[in-house]
C-alpha angles and dihedrals in degrees: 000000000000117000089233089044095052097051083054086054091054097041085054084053101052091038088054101076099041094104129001094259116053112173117180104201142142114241097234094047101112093205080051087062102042089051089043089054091043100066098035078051080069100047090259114161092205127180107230140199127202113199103194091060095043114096083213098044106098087060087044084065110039084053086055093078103055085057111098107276116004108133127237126283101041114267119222099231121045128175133223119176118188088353097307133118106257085176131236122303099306098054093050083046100055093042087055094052093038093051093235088115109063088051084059108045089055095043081059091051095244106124126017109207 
């Protein structure tokens, strides 16, 4: 891994558990949107990155794929709830339709239904 790769990967880390929504996203992406109005959907007051309108976005994302799980290549909105990797569309997806998101979104205090 790349020094400077490396620093981005970090930053990603510390920025992750800022809030307990992190979404790491690019503003014309229309899946980014949907995900974005998805949670808000929810009531989810989520911290949100766009990468696109960032100056240091491009090495944000290029950081994104050395993180567990984040299929190659990089995909332009990624999820972190309390600080933990939820995973790119699919993943949030899956959790959705599978009913494991709304749990944790509540575990990280994010929602209170």
């Amino acid at each position: 891994m790349h020094y400077q790769t490396n620093s981005y990967l970090k930053l990603i880390q510390r920025l992750a558990p800022k809030n307990a929504v992190v979404i790491f996203s690019k503003s014309t992406c229309c899946l980014c949107h949907a995900m974005k109005k998805l949670f808000s959907g929810m009531g989810v007051n989520a911290t949100v990155y766009e990468l696109d309108e960032d100056p240091r976005g491009k090495e944000m994302e290029k950081a994104l794929v050395w993180l567990p799980g984040v299929p190659v290549p990089v995909p332009v909105l990624v999820v972190f709830i309390c600080g933990k990797l939820v995973g790119a569309v699919d993943k949030v997806m899956t959790s959705h339709i599978n009913g494991t998101l709304v749990p944790l979104l509540k575990e990280a205090g994010a929602i209170s239904l």
